[in-house]
DRENDRENDO-238777 format. One record per residue (C-alpha): residue number from 1; x, y, z. Coordinates in nm, 2 decimals. Example, Ala and Ser with C-alpha at 12.3 -4.5 7.8 and 13.67 -1.06 7.14 Angstrom:
BEGIN
+------+--------+--------+--------+
: tido :      X :      Y :      Z :
+------+--------+--------+--------+
:    1 :   1.23 :  -0.45 :   0.78 :
:    2 :   1.37 :  -0.11 :   0.71 :
+------+--------+--------+--------+
REM end
This chain:
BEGIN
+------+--------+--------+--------+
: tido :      X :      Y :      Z :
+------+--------+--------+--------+
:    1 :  -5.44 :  -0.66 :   2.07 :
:    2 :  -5.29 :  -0.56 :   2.42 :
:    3 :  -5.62 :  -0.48 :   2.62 :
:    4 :  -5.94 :  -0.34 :   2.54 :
:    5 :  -6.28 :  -0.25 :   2.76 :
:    6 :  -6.67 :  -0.26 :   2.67 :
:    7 :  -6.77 :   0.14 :   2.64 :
:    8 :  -7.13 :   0.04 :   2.57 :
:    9 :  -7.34 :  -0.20 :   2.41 :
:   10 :  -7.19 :  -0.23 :   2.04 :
:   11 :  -6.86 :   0.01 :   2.14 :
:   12 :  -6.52 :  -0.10 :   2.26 :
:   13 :  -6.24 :   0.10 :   2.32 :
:   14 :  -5.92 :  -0.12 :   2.20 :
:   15 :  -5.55 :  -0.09 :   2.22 :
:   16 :  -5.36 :  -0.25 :   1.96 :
:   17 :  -4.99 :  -0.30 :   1.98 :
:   18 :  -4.78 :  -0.07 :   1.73 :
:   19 :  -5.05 :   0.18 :   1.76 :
:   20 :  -4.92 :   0.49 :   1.96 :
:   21 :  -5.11 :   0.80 :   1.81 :
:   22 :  -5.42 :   0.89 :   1.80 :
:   23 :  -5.37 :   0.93 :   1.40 :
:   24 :  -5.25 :   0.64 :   1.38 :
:   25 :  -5.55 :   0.50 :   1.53 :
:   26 :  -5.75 :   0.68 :   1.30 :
:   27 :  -5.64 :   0.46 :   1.05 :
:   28 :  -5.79 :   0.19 :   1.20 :
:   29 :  -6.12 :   0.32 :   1.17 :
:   30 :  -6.38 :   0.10 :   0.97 :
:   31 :  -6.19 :  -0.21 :   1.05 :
:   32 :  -6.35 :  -0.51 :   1.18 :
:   33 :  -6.16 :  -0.68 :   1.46 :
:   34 :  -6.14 :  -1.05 :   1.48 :
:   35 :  -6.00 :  -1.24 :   1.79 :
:   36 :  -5.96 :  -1.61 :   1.80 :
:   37 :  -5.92 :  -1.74 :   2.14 :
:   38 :  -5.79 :  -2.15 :   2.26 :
:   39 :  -5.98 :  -2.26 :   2.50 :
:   40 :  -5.82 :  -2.55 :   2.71 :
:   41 :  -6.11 :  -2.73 :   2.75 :
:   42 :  -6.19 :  -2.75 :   2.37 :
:   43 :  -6.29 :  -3.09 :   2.19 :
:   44 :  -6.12 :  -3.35 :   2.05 :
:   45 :  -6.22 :  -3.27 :   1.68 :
:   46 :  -6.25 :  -3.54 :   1.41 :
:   47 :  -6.14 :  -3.56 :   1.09 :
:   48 :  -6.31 :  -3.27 :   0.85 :
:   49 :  -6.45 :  -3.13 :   1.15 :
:   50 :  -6.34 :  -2.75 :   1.25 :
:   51 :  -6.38 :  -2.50 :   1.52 :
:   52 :  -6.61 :  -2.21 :   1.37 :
:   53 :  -6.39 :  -1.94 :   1.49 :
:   54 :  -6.05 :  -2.11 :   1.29 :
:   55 :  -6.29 :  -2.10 :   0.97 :
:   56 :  -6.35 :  -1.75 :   1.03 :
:   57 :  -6.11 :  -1.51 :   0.88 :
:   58 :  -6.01 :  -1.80 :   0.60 :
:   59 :  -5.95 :  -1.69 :   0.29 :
:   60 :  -6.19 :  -1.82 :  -0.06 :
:   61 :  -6.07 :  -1.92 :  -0.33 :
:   62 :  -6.17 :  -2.08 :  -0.66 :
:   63 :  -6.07 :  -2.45 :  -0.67 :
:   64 :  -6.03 :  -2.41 :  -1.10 :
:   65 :  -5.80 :  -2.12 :  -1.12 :
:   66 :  -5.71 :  -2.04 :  -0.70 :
:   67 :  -5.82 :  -1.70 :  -0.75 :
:   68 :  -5.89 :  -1.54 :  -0.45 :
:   69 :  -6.22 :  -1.42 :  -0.40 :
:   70 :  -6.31 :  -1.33 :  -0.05 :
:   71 :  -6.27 :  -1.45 :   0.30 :
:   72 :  -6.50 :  -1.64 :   0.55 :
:   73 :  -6.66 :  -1.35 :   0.78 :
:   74 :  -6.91 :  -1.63 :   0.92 :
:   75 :  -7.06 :  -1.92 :   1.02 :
:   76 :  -7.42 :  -1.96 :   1.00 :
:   77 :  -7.49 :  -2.35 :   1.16 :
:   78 :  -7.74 :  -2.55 :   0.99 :
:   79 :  -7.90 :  -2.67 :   1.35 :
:   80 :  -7.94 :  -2.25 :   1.47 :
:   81 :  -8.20 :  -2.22 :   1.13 :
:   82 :  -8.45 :  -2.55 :   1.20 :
:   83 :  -8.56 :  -2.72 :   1.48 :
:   84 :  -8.48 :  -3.06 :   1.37 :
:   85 :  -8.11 :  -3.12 :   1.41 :
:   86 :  -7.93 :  -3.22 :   1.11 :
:   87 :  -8.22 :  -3.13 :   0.82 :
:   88 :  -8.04 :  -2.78 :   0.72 :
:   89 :  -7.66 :  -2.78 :   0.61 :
:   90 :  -7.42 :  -2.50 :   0.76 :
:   91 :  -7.33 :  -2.24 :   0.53 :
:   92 :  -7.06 :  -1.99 :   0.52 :
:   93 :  -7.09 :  -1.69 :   0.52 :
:   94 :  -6.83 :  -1.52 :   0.21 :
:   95 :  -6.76 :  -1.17 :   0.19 :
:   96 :  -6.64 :  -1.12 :  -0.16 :
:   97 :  -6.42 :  -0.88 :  -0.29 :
:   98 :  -6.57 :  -0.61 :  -0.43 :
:   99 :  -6.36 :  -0.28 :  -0.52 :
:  100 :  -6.66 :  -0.09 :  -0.65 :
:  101 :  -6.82 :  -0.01 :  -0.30 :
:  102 :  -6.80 :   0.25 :  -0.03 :
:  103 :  -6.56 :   0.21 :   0.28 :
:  104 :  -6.84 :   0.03 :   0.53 :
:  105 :  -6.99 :  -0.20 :   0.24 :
:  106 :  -7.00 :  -0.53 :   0.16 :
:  107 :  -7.10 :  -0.80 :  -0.06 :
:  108 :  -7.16 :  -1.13 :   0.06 :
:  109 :  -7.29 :  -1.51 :  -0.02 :
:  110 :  -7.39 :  -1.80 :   0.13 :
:  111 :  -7.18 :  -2.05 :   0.04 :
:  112 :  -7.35 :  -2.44 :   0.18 :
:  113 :  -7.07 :  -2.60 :   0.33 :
:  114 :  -7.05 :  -2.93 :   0.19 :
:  115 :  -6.77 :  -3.15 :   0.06 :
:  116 :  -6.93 :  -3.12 :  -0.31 :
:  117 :  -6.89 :  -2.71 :  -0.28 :
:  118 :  -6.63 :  -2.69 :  -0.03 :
:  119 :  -6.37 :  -2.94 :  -0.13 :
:  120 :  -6.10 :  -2.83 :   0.09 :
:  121 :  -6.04 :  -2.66 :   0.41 :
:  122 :  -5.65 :  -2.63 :   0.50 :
:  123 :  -5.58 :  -2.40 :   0.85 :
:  124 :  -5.23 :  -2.43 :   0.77 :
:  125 :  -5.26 :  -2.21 :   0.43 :
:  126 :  -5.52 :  -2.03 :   0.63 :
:  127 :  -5.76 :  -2.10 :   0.26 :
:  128 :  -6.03 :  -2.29 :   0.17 :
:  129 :  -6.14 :  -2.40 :  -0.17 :
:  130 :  -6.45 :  -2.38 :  -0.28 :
:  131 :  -6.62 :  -2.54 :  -0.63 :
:  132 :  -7.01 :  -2.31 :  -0.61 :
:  133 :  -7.26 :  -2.44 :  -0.87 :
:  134 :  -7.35 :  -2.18 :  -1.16 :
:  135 :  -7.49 :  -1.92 :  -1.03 :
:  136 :  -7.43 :  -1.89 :  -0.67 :
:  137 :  -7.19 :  -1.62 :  -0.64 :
:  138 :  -7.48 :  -1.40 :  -0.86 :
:  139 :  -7.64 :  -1.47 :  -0.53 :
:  140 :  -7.46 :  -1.23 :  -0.36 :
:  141 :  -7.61 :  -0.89 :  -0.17 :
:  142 :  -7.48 :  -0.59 :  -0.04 :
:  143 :  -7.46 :  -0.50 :   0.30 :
:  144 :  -7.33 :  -0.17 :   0.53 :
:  145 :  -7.17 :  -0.21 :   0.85 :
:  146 :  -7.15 :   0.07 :   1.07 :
:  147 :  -6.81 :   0.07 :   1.32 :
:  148 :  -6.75 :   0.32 :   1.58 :
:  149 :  -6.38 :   0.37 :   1.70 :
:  150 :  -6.36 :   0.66 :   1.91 :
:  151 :  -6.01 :   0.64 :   2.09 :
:  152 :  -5.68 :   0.49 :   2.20 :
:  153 :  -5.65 :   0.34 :   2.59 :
:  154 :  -5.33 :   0.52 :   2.71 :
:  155 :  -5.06 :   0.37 :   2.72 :
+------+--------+--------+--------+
REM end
């Protein structure tokens, strides 16, 4: 990303590096965008503990046969779902891969991050390993996403 501007509410207009034409800008359209940005001022994290936005983007797989399933799209935290801080567990949110939808769907779980699930989390592979009970990724459901790219900054 080389620079980018807020056009409206839920519209930016983006210019990625490599991306010249307006066709090849085109190609690009649909995409989700995700930026991860280190702040300086960031805490001292302990062991097993993560940053949401370096789980973000990970990708899922099966801890019996590593098969890729998905990637993390979010984070829903456990404390932003009940008023008394610590009772619900965070859950990620899984976007599974699913070849049988149209361009701006998606099928997604909610997969409880816990150590029993969720067995291990490695930034360096960029994966984590999950173990779900029976059942869980029947869970899934089907959402469209609606994304507006409308032009190149120039150059």
């Amino acid at each position: 990303l080389e620079r980018g501007r807020r056009q409206d509410k839920n519209v930016f207009i983006l210019k990625f590096r490599g991306t010249e034409t307006e066709e090849a800008a085109e190609l690009l359209r649909g995409y989700k965008v995700y930026h991860s940005l280190r702040m300086p001022d960031q805490p001292s994290l302990e062991e097993e503990e993560w940053m949401v936005q370096d789980l973000v983007g990970l990708v899922v797989q099966l801890e019996e046969d590593a098969r890729e399933i998905g990637f993390v799209r979010s984070v829903v935290l456990g404390d932003d779902l009940c008023a008394i801080k610590g009772l619900m567990q965070d859950l990620l949110e899984v976007q599974l891969h699913d070849f049988t939808l149209g361009m701006n769907e998606y099928r997604t779980v909610l997969v409880p991050f816990d150590k029993s699930i969720v067995p291990e989390v490695n930034l360096g592979r960029g994966m984590i390993s999950i173990q779900p009970p029976e059942g869980l990724l029947e869970l899934s459901q089907v959402k469209e996403e609606k994304v507006v790219i409308r032009g190149l900054l120039p150059a």
